[in-house]
C-alpha positions in Angstrom: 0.0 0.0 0.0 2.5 2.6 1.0 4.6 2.0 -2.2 1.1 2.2 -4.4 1.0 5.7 -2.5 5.1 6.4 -3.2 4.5 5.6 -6.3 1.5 7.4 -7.0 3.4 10.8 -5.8 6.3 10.3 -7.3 4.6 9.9 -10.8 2.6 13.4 -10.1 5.6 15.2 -9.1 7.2 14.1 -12.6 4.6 15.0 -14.5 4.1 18.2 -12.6 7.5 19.2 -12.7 6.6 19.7 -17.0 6.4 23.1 -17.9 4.4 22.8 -20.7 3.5 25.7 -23.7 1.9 28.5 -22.6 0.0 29.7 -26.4 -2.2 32.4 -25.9 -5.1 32.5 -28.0 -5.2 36.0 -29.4 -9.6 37.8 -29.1 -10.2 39.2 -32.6 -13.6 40.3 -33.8 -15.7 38.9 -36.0 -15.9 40.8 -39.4 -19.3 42.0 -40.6 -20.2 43.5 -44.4 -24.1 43.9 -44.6 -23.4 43.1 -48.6 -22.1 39.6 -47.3 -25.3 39.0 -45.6 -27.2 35.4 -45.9 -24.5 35.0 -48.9 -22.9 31.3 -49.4 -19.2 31.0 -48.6 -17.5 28.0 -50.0 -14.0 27.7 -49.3 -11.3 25.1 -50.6 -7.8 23.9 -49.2 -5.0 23.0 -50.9 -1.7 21.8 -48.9 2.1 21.0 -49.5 4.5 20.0 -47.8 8.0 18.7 -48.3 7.7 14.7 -48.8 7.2 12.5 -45.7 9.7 9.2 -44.8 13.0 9.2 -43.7 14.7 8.5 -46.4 12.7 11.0 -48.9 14.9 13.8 -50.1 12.5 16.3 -48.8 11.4 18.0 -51.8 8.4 20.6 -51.8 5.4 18.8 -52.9 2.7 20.3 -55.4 -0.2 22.2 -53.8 -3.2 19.7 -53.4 -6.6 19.2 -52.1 -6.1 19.0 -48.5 -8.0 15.5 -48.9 -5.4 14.4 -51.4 -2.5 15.5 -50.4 0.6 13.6 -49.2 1.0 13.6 -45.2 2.7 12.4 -42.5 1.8 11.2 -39.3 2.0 13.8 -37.9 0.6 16.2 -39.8 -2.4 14.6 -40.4 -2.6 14.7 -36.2 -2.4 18.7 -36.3 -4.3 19.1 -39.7 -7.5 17.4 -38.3 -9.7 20.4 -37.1 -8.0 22.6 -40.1 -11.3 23.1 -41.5 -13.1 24.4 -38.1 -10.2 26.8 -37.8 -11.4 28.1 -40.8 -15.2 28.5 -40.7 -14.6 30.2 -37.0 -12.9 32.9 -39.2 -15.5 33.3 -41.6 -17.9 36.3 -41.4 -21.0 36.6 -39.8 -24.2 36.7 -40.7 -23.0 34.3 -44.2 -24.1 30.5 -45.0 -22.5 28.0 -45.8 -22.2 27.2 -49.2 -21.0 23.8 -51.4 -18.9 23.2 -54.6 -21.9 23.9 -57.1 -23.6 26.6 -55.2 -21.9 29.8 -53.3 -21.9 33.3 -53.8 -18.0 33.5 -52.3 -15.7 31.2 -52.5 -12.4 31.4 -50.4 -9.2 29.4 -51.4 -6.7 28.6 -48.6 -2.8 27.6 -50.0 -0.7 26.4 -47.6 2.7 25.5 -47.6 4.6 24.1 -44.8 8.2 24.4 -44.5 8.9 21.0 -42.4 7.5 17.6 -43.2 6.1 17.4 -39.8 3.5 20.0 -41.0 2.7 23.6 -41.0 2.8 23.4 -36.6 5.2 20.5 -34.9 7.1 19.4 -31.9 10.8 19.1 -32.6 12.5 17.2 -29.9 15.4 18.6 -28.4 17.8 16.0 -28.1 21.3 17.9 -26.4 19.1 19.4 -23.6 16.6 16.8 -22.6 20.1 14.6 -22.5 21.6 17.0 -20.2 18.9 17.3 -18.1 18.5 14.0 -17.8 22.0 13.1 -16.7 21.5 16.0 -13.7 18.2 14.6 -12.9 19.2 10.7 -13.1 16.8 10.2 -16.3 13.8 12.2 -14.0 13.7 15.4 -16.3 11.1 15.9 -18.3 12.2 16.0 -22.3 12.7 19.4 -23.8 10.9 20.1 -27.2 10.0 23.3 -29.2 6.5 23.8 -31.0 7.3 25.2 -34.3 4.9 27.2 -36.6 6.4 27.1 -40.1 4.7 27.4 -43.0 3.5 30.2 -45.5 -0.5 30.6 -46.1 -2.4 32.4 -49.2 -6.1 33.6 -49.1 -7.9 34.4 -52.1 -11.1 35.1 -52.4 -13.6 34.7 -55.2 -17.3 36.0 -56.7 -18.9 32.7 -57.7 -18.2 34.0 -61.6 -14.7 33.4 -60.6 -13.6 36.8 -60.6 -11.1 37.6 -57.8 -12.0 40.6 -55.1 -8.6 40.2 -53.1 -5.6 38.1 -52.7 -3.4 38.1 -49.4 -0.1 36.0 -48.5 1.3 35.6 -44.9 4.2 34.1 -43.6 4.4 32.4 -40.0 7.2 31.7 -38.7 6.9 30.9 -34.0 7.8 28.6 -31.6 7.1 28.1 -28.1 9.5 26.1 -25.6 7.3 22.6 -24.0 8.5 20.1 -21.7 6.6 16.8 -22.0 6.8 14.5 -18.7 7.6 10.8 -19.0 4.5 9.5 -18.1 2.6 11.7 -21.1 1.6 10.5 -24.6 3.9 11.2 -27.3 0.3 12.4 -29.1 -0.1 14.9 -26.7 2.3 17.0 -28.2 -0.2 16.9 -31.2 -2.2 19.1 -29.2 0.0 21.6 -28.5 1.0 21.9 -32.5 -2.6 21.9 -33.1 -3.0 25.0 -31.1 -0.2 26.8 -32.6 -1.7 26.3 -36.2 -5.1 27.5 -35.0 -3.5 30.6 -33.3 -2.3 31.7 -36.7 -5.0 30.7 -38.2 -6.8 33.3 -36.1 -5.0 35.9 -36.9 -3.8 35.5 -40.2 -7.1 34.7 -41.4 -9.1 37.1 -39.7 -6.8 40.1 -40.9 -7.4 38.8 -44.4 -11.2 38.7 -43.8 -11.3 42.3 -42.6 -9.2 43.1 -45.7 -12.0 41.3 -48.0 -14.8 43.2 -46.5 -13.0 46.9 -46.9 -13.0 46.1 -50.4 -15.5 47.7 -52.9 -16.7 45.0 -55.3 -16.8 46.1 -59.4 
C-alpha cells in the first residue's frame, strides 16, 4: 500500500514538474459586411509539404486538395480540425455554401516548410540529455512547438472573378517540456494550437481586408 502511494506521488511530481507551452489565444472580432449577408461562402484547401519518410529527399510537394495530399503522421494529427479553424474565421451573418452553389468562394494555400507540417514538436535531443543526466533520467524531455509554414487567401465571386488576394508568412515557436508519463500524441495538441493561433489571426486580418473592399 505505502509503495502504491510512493509511487502514486512520485509519478505526479514528474509529470508536474513539466512546464508545458503556454499559447495564448489572441480575441479578434468577428468581421461583418451587410453586402455579405445570408450570402454562401465555399471555401477550398490545398496543402504541400515537403515529402514524408525518412529516407525522402524532402522536396516541396505540389499544392493539393487537402483530402489528397501527401502527409505524415504527424501532420495529419495537427491538420484534423484545419477546417473548423477556418469556418470560426469566416464572417457573420453568411451561410455556408458547397462546390456547385456559393456566392464567395475562399481558397486557402498552404505551404509548410517541415514535413512534420505547417505546426510540430521538434525534440530537443542535447538538452533533454543534459537534463537527464542531472536529474538521473527524472527530467522531463525538452521540445520546441514550431509554426512554419506560409498561407495564401484568395477570395472569389462565384463568376470566378477575384475581389482580393493576401499571402502571410508564419514563422513561431514556443518552448514545451513533456513529462515521462505523457503520450507522445499529446504533443499533437499543442501543435494543433499553434496552427489554429495563426489561423486566427492570419485569417481574420485577411477577412477584414476582403470586406473593406468595394466589389466592381
Amino acid at each position: 500500500m505505502k509503495k502504491s502511494i510512493f509511487t502514486l506521488l512520485l509519478v505526479a511530481f514528474i509529470t508536474g514538474c513539466a512546464q508545458h507551452a503556454t499559447i495564448e489565444m489572441p480575441y479578434v472580432e468577428a468581421t461583418h459586411n451587410e453586402a455579405w449577408k445570408d450570402k454562401k461562402f465555399d471555401y477550398d484547401i490545398l496543402y504541400s509539404q515537403p515529402k514524408p519518410g525518412v529516407f525522402s529527399g524532402g522536396e516541396q510537394l505540389p499544392l493539393k486538395p487537402i483530402e489528397e495530399a501527401e502527409l505524415s503522421v504527424a501532420s495529419s494529427a495537427t491538420l484534423k480540425n484545419f477546417s473548423n479553424y477556418l469556418i470560426k474565421q469566416l464572417p457573420e451573418g453568411i451561410k455556408l455554401g458547397s462546390n456547385t452553389d456559393y456566392d464567395y468562394k475562399l481558397i486557402v494555400e498552404m505551404e509548410a516548410k517541415d514535413k512534420k507540417g505547417p505546426a510540430y514538436a521538434d525534440y530537443n535531443a542535447g538538452e533533454s540529455f543534459a537534463k537527464g543526466m542531472l536529474t538521473l533520467g527524472f527530467a522531463a524531455s525538452e521540445y520546441e512547438i514550431i509554426a512554419d509554414f506560409t498561407v495564401t487567401y484568395k477570395l472569389l465571386k462565384s463568376d470566378g472573378d477575384k475581389i482580393i488576394e493576401y499571402s502571410y508568412k508564419v514563422s513561431d515557436s514556443v518552448p514545451h517540456e513533456r513529462g515521462d508519463f505523457e503520450s507522445f500524441n499529446s504533443l499533437n495538441d499543442y501543435s494543433g494550437q499553434l496552427l489554429e493561433k495563426h489561423m486566427i489571426i492570419t485569417l481574420n486580418d485577411f477577412i477584414k481586408k476582403a470586406a473593406s473592399m468595394k466589389e466592381s
